[in-house]
C-alpha positions as CSV (number, residue, x, y, z in Angstrom):
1,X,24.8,42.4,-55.2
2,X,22.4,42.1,-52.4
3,X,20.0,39.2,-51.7
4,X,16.8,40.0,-53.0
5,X,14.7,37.5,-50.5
6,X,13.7,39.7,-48.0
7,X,12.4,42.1,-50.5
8,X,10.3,39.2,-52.1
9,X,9.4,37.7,-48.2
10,X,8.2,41.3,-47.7
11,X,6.1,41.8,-51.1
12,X,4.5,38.1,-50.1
13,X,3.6,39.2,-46.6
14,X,2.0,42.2,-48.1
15,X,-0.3,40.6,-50.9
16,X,-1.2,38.4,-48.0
17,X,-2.5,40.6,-45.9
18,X,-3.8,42.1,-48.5
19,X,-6.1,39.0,-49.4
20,X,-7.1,38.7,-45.4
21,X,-8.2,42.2,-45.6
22,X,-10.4,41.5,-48.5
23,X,-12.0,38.2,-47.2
24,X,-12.3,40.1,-44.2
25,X,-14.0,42.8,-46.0
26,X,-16.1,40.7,-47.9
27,X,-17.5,38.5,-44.8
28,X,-18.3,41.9,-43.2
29,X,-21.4,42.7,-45.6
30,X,-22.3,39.0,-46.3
31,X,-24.5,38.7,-49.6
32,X,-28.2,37.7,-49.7
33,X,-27.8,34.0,-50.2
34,X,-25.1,34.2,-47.6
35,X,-26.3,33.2,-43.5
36,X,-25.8,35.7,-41.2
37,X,-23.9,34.5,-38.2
38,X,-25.8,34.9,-35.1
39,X,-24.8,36.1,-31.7
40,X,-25.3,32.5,-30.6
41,X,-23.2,30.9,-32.9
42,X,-20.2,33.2,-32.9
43,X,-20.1,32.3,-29.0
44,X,-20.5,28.6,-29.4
45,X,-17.2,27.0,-28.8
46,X,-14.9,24.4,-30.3
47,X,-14.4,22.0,-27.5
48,X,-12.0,20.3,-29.1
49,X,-10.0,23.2,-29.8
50,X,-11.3,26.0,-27.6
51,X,-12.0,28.1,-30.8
52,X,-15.2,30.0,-31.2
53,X,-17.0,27.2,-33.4
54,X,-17.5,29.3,-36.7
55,X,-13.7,30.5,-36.2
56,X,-12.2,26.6,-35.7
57,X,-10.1,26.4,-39.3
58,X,-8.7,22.8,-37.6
59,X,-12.8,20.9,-37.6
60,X,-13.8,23.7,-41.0
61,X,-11.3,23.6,-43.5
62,X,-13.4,26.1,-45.5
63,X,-11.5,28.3,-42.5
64,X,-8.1,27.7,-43.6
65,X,-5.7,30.2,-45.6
66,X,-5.9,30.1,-49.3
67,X,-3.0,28.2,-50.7
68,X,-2.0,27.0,-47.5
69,X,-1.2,23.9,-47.6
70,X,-2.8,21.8,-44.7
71,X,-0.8,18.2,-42.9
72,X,-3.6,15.8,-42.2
73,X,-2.1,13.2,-40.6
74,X,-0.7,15.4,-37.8
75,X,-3.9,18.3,-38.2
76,X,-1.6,21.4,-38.8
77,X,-0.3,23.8,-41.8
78,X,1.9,22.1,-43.5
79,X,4.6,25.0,-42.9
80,X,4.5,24.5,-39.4
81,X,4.3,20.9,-39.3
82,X,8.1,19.9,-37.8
83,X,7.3,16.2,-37.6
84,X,7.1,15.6,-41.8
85,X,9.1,18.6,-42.4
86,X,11.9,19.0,-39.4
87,X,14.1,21.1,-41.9
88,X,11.4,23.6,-41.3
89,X,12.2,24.2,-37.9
90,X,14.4,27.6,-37.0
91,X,17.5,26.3,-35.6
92,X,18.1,29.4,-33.5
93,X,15.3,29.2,-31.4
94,X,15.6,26.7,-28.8
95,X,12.9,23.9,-29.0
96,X,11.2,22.8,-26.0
97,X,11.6,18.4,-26.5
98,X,9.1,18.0,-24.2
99,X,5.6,20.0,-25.4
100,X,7.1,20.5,-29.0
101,X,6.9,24.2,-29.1
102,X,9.9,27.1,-29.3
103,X,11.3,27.7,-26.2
104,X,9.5,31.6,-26.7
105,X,6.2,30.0,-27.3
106,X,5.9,27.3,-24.7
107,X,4.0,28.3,-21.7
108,X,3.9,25.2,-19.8
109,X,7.7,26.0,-19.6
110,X,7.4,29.7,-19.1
111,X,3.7,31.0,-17.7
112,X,4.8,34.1,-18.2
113,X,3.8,34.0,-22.2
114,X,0.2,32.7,-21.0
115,X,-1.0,35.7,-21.0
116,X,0.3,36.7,-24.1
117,X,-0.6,33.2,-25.7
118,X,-4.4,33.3,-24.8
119,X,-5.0,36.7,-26.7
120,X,-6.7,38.6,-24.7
121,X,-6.6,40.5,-20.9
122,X,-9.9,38.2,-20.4
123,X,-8.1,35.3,-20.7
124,X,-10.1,34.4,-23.9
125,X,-8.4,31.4,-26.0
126,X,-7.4,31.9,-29.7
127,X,-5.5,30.8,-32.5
128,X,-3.7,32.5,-35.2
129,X,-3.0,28.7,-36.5
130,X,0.7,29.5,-36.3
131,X,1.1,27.3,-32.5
132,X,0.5,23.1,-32.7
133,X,-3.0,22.0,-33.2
134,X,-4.3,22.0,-29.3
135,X,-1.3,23.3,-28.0
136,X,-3.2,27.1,-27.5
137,X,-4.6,25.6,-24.6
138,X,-4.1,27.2,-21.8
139,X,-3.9,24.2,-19.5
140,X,-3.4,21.4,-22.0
141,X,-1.6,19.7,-24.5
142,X,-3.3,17.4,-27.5
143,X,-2.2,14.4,-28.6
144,X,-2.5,14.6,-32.1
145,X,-2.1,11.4,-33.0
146,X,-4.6,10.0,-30.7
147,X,-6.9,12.6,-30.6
148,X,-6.9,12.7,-26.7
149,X,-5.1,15.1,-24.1
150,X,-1.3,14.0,-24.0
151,X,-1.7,13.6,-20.1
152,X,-4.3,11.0,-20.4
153,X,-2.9,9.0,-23.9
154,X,-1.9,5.5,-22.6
155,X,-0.5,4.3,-25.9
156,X,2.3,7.4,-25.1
157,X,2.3,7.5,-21.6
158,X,1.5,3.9,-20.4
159,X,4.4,5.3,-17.6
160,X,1.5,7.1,-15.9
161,X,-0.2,4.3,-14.8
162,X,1.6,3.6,-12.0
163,X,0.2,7.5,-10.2
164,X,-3.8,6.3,-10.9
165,X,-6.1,5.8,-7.8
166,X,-9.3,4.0,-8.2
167,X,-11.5,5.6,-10.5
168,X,-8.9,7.5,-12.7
169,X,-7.9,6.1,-16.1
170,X,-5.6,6.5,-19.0
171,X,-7.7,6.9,-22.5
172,X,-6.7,4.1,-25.7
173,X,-7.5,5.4,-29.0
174,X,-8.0,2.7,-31.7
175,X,-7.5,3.1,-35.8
176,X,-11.1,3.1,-36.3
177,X,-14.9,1.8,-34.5
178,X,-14.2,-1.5,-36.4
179,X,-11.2,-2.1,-35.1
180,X,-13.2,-3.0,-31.9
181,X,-15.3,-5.1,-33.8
182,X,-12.9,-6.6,-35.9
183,X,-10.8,-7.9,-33.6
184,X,-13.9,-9.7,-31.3
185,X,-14.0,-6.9,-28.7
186,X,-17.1,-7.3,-26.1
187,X,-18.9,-5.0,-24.0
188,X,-21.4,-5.4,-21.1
189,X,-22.2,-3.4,-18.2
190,X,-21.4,-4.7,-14.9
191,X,-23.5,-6.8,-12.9
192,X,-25.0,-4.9,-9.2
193,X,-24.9,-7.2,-6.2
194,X,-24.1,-7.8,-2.4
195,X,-20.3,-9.1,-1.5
196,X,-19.5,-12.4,-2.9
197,X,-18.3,-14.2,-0.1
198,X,-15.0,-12.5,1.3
199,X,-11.3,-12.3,-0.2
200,X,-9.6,-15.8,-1.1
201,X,-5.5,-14.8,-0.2
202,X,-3.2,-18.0,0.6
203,X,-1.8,-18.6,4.4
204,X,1.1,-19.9,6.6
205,X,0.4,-21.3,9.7
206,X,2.8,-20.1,12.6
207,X,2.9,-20.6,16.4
208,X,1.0,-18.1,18.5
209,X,3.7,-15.9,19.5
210,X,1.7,-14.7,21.9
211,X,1.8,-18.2,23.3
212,X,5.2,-19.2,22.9
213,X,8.2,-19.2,25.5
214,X,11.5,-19.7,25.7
215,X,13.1,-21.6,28.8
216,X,15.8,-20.3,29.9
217,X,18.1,-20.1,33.5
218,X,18.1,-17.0,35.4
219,X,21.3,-17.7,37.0
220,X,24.6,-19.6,35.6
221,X,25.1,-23.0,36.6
222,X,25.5,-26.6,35.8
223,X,22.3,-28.8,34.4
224,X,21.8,-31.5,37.1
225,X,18.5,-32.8,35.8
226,X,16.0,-33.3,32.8
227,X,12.7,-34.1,33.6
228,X,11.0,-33.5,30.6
229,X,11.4,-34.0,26.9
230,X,10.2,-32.5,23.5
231,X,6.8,-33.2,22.8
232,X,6.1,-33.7,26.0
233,X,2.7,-31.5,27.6
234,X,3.3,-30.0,30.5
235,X,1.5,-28.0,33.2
236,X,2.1,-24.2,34.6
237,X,5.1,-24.3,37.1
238,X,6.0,-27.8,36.3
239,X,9.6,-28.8,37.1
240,X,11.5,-28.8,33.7
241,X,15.0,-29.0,34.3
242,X,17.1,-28.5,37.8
243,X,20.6,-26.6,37.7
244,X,23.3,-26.4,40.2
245,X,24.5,-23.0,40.8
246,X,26.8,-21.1,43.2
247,X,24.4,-17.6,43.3
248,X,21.4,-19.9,44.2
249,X,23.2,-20.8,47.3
250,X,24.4,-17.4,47.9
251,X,21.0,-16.2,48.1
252,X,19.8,-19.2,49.8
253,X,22.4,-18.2,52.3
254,X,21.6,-14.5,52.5
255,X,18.3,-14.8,53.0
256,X,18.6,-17.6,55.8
257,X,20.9,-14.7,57.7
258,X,18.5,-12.0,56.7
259,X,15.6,-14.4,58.9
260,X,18.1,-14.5,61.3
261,X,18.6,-11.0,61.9
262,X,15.3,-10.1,61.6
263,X,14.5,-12.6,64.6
264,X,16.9,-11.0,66.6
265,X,16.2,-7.6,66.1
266,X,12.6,-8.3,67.0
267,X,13.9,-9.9,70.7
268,X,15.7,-6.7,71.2
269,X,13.0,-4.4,70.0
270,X,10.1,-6.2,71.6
271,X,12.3,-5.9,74.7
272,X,13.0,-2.2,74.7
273,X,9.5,-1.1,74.2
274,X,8.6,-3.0,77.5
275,X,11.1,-1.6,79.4
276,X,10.5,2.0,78.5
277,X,6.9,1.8,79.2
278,X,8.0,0.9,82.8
279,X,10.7,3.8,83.1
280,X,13.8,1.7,83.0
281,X,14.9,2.2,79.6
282,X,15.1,5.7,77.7
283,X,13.2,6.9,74.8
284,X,16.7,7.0,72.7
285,X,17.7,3.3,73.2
286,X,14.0,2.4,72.0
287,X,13.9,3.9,69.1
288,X,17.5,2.5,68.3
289,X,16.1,-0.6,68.9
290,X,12.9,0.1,66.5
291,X,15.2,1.7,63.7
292,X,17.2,-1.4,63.9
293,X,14.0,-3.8,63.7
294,X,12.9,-2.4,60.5
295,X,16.0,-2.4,58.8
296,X,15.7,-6.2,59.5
297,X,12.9,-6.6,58.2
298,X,13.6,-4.6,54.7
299,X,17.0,-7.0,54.0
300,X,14.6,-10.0,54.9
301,X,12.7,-8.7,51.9
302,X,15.3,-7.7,49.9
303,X,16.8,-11.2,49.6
304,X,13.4,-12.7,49.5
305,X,12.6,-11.1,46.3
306,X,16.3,-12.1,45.1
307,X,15.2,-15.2,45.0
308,X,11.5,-14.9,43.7
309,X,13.7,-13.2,40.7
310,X,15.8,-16.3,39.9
311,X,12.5,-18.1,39.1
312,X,11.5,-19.8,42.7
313,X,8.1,-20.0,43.9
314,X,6.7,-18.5,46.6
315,X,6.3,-22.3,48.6
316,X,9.6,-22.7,46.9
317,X,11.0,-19.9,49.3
318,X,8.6,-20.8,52.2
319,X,10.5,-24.3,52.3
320,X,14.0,-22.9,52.3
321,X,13.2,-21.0,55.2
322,X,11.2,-24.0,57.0
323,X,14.1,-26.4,55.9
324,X,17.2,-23.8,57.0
325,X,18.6,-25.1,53.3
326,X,21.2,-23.3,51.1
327,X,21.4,-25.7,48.4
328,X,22.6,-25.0,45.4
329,X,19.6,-26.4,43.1
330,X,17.7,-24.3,40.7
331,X,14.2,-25.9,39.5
332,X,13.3,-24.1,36.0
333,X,9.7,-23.9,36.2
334,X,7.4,-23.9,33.2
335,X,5.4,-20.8,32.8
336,X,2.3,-22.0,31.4
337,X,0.2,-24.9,29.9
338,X,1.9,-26.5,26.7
339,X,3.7,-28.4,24.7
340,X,7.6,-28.3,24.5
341,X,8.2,-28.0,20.6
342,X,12.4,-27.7,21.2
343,X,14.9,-29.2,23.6
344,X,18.6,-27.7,24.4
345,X,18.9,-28.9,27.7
346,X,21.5,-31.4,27.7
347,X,22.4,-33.4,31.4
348,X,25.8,-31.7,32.8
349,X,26.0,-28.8,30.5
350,X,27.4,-25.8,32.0
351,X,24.6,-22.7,31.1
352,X,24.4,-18.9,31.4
353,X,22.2,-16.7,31.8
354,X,19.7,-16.9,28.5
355,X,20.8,-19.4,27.2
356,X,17.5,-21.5,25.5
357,X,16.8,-25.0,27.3
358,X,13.2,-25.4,25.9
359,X,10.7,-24.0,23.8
360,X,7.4,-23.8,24.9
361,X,4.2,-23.4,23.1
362,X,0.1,-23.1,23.6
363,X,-1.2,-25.6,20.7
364,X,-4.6,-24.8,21.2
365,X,-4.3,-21.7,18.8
366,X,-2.2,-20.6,16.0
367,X,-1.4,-17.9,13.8
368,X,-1.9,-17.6,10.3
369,X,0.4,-15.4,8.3
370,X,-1.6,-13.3,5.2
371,X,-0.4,-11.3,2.4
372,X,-2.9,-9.1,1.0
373,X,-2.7,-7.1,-2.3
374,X,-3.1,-3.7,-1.6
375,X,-5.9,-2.8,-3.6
376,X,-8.5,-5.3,-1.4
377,X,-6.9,-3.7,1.9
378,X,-9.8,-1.3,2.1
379,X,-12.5,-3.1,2.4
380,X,-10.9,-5.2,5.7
381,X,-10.6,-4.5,8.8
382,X,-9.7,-6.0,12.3
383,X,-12.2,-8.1,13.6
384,X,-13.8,-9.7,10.6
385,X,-14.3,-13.6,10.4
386,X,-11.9,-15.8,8.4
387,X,-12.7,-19.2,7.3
388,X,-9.3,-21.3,6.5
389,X,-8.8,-24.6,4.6
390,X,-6.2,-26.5,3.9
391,X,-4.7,-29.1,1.0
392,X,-3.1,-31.7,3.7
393,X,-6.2,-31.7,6.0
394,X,-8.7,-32.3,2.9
395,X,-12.4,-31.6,3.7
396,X,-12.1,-29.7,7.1
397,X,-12.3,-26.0,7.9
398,X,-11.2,-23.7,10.6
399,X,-13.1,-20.4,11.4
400,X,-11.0,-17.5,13.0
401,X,-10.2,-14.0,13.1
402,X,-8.6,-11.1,11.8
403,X,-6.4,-9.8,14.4
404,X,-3.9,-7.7,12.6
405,X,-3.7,-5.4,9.8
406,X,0.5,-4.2,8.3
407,X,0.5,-0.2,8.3
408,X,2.6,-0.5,5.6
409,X,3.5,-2.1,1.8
410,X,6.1,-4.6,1.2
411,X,8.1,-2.5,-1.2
412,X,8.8,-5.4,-3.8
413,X,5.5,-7.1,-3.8
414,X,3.1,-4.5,-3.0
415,X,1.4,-6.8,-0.6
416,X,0.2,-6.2,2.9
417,X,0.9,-8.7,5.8
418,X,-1.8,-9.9,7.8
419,X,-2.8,-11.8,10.8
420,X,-5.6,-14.3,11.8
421,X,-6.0,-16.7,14.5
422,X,-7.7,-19.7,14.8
423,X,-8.1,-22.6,17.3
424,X,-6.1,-25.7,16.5
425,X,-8.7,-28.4,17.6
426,X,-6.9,-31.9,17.9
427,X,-3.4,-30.4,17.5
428,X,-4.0,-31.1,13.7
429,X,-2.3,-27.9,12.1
430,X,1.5,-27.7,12.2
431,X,3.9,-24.6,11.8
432,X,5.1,-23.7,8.3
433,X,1.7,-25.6,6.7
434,X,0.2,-23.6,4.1
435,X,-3.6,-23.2,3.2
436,X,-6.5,-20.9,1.5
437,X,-8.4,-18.3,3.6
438,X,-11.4,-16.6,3.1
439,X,-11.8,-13.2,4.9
440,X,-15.7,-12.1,5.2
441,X,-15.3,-8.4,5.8
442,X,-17.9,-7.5,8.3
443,X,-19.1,-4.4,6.5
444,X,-21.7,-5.2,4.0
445,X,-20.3,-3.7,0.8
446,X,-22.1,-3.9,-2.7
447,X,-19.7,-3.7,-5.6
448,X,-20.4,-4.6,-9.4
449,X,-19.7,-7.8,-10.7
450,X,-17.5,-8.8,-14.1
451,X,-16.3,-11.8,-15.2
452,X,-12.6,-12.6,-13.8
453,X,-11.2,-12.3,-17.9
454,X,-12.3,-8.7,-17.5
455,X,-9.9,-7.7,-15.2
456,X,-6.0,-7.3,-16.1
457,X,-2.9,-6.6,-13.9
458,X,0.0,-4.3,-14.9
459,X,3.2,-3.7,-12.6
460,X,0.6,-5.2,-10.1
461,X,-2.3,-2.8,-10.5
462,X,-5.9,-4.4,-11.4
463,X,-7.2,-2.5,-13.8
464,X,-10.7,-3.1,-16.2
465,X,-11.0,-1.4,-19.7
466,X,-14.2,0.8,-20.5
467,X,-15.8,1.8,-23.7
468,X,-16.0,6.0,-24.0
469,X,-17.1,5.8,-27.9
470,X,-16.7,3.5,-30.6
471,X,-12.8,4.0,-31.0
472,X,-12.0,5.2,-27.6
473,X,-11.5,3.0,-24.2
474,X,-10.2,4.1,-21.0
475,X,-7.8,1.4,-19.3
476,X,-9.3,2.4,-15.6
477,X,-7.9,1.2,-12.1
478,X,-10.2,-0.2,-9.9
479,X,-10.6,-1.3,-6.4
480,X,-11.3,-5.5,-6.1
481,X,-13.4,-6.8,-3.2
482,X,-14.4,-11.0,-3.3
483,X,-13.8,-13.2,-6.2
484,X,-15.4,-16.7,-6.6
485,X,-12.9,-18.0,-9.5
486,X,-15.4,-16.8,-12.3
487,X,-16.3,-13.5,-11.3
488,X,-14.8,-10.7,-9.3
489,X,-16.3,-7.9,-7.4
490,X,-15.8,-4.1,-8.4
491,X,-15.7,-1.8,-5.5
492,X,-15.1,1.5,-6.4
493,X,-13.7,2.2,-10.2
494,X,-16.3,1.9,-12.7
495,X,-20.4,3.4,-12.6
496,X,-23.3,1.1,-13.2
497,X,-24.0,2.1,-16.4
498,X,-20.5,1.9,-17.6
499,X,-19.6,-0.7,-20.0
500,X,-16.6,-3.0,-19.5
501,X,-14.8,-4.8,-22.1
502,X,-15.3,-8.8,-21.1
503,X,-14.3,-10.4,-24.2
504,X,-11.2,-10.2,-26.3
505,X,-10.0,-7.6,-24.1
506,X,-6.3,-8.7,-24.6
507,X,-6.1,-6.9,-27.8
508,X,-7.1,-3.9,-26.2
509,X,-4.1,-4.6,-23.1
510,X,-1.8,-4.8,-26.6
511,X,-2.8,-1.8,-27.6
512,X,-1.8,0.1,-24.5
513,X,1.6,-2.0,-24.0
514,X,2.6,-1.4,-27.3
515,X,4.4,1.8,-26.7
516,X,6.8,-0.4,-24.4
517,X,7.6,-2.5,-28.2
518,X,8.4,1.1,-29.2
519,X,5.0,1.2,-31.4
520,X,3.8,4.2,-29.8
521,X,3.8,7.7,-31.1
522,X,6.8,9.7,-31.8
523,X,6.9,13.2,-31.4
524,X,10.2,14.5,-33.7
């Protein structure tokens, strides 16, 4: 014997249409105590659900189907709720996990059924209440739990923090307006005002690299003698250290012969040119003679600068050519005005070329290595003033400069490196020693004020909460400017009139990490 269900499925779908014909009917030729439906009205829209407003059976339930029975927790007919009833679900059709929608229904997977799904060639939205409550959108997807849009619910998605800027926010739903209140949550709108005083970051001190040498030989040999030590101060091209070495003498030597030849060559050139001006001698041999002069006189130069390169002076190389000496000794000369902070240079050593036999350094500045986070980057630029104190020189301050600005993010910390120098009066700061430093950006920016408690951090991001209504707040990055320990500055983020959660607003930092507890919002 055959199944009679389809028979009876068929007999139900007919009485059903049936009744819609009827009601349909009926609403047709309303009756005199009934309201007639205005132009106006029919084109108001549901803005929740993108319904005509006197069509929107999920806000009227006076819409809904006779005998129907209707899921209020998750705002759909019951029959087509799969979350309390996944049995329901056809277990041919493939089900799209991530909208929850049938493969053949889901346009965000397919925009191909768009079209189809928004009813008609206009594009005009509607409902037959057989999709998810929301999901007829045609750009959008509800969260029915939350009552927000699923790409803005932070309690589901507190993942999509991490792709705000400054401005943008992700929306926190609570059970109820007293939850709020229950729970001690405060609101106030943030203070307007001028900068407060510059961006507090801690500092390292360093040596001015661009002050800082390393003494080393220019030609291999043997260290004869150390005239200087560490810590000593020493003047530009004072004698440091004297090696011996065999090239030294070489182009002592060659550039003693190169004199030589060049005096010579001069004789013979000098004579030449006055015995062709008498006749005597022939244009050819003069010339000879002049083409051999200035050879002469390039070698002479050539093994003058040979020794200019191995780090002799120019009186240096004046003298050996006064003196007639091809010694052997190599004074290392120090470059500039300093302090020698590192010795190597050890009496009888045998050296090469680069290897280190002092460090040199310019005390009278130093470096101070920054780390900025990356949201209070944009208010700073190169140029502004910096004011630095530090714990071991208690009560004194050093004013400076930004200098340098990193064009890019330390991957792990999400900070910015920074440079600032400042003089170093008295010699009293030392490399490695750590301090506070206050940058006062030199563009006058005006930000909103909130107390410090008001702003949060997650994975690193500052973010502030605002009130929306009673039981919605919107978690919100923002960008920071100064801070004074009690209250912090708002750049850009949040409007004057907004209101800003300043009290209790841990529970509402809960709410949003809660999800991460795997408290959040299930979809089956």
């Amino acid at each position: 014997m055959k199944s009679r269900k389809p028979i009876i499925a068929l007999a139900v779908t007919v009485v059903a249409v049936a009744i819609v014909l009827v009601l349909v009917k009926g609403r047709e030729s309303p009756s005199p105590g009934e309201a007639t439906v205005t132009a106006a009205q029919a084109e108001e829209q549901c803005a929740k659900h993108l319904l005509p407003a006197v069509e929107c059976f999920f806000c009227d339930p006076a819409l809904r189907e006779p005998g129907r029975l209707w899921c209020n927790e998750h705002d759909r007919y019951e029959d087509r709720c799969f979350i309390c009833h996944p049995e329901l679900r056809d277990a041919d059709r493939l089900w799209c996990e991530e909208h929850s929608l049938y493969e053949d229904e889901c346009f965000f997977c397919h925009p191909e059924l768009r079209e189809v799904q928004t009813g008609s060639e206009e594009g005009e939205a509607s409902c037959s209440g057989e999709c998810e409550a929301g999901t007829c959108l045609p750009n959008e997807l509800l969260c029915v739990e939350h009552d927000v849009w699923e790409s803005e619910c932070g309690i589901c998605h507190p993942e999509l923090i991490a792709n705000l800027e400054p401005g943008q926010g992700l929306k926190i739903r609570l059970a109820s307006p007293e939850s709020a209140v229950k729970a001690g949550v405060e609101t106030s709108v943030a203070a307007a005002g001028s900068s407060l005083g510059g961006l507090v970051v801690l500092s390292r001190v360093s040596y001015d690299q661009n002050r800082l040498a390393r003494i080393t030989p220019l030609a291999a040999g043997v260290v004869q003698r150390v005239l200087t030590d560490v810590g000593d101060s020493v003047s530009k091209d004072q004698v440091l250290v004297e090696i011996d070495s065999p090239e030294i003498a070489r182009a002592k030597s060659d550039y003693l012969s190169a004199l030589a030849d060049e005096a010579l060559k001069e004789l013979v050139f000098k004579r030449e040119k006055g015995l062709v001006e008498k006749g005597i001698s022939s244009q050819q041999e003069y010339e000879e003679a002049s083409a051999e002069y200035q050879m002469a006189m390039n070698t002479t130069k050539t093994t003058r600068q040979q020794l200019l390169n191995y780090g002799l002076t120019d009186e240096q190389v004046r003298k050996v050519a006064e003196t007639s000496s091809s010694s052997s000794r190599l004074p290392i000369l120090s470059p500039f005005s300093g302090t020698l902070i590192e010795r190597d240079a050890v009496l009888g050593e045998v050296v090469k070329v680069g290897d280190m036999l002092f460090t040199l350094a310019d005390l009278s500045s130093m470096w101070l290595e920054l780390s900025i986070p990356e949201d209070k980057v944009s208010s700073l630029e190169v140029g502004d003033s910096v004011e630095a104190t530090f714990d071991a020189l208690p009560g004194a301050s050093v004013n400076g400069r930004l200098i340098w600005l990193a064009s890019s993010i330390d991957e792990q910390s999400r900070m910015i490196k920074a440079r600032a120098v400042i003089p170093n009066r008295g010699f009293s700061l030392r490399h490695g020693m750590f301090g506070q430093v206050r940058i006062l950006p030199k563009r006058n920016l005006k930000g909103l004020h909130v107390p410090v408690h008001a702003l949060h951090r997650v994975d690193g991001i500052p973010l502030v909460f605002v009130k929306m209504e009673g039981d919605l707040y919107e978690i919100r990055r923002v960008g920071l400017g100064g801070n004074t320990g009690e209250t912090v500055e708002i750049l850009e983020g949040i409007l004057p009139q907004e209101e800003v959660v300043i009290a209790h607003s841990f529970t509402m930092k809960s709410e949003f990490l809660k999800s991460r507890l795997g408290a959040g919002c299930v979809h089956e």
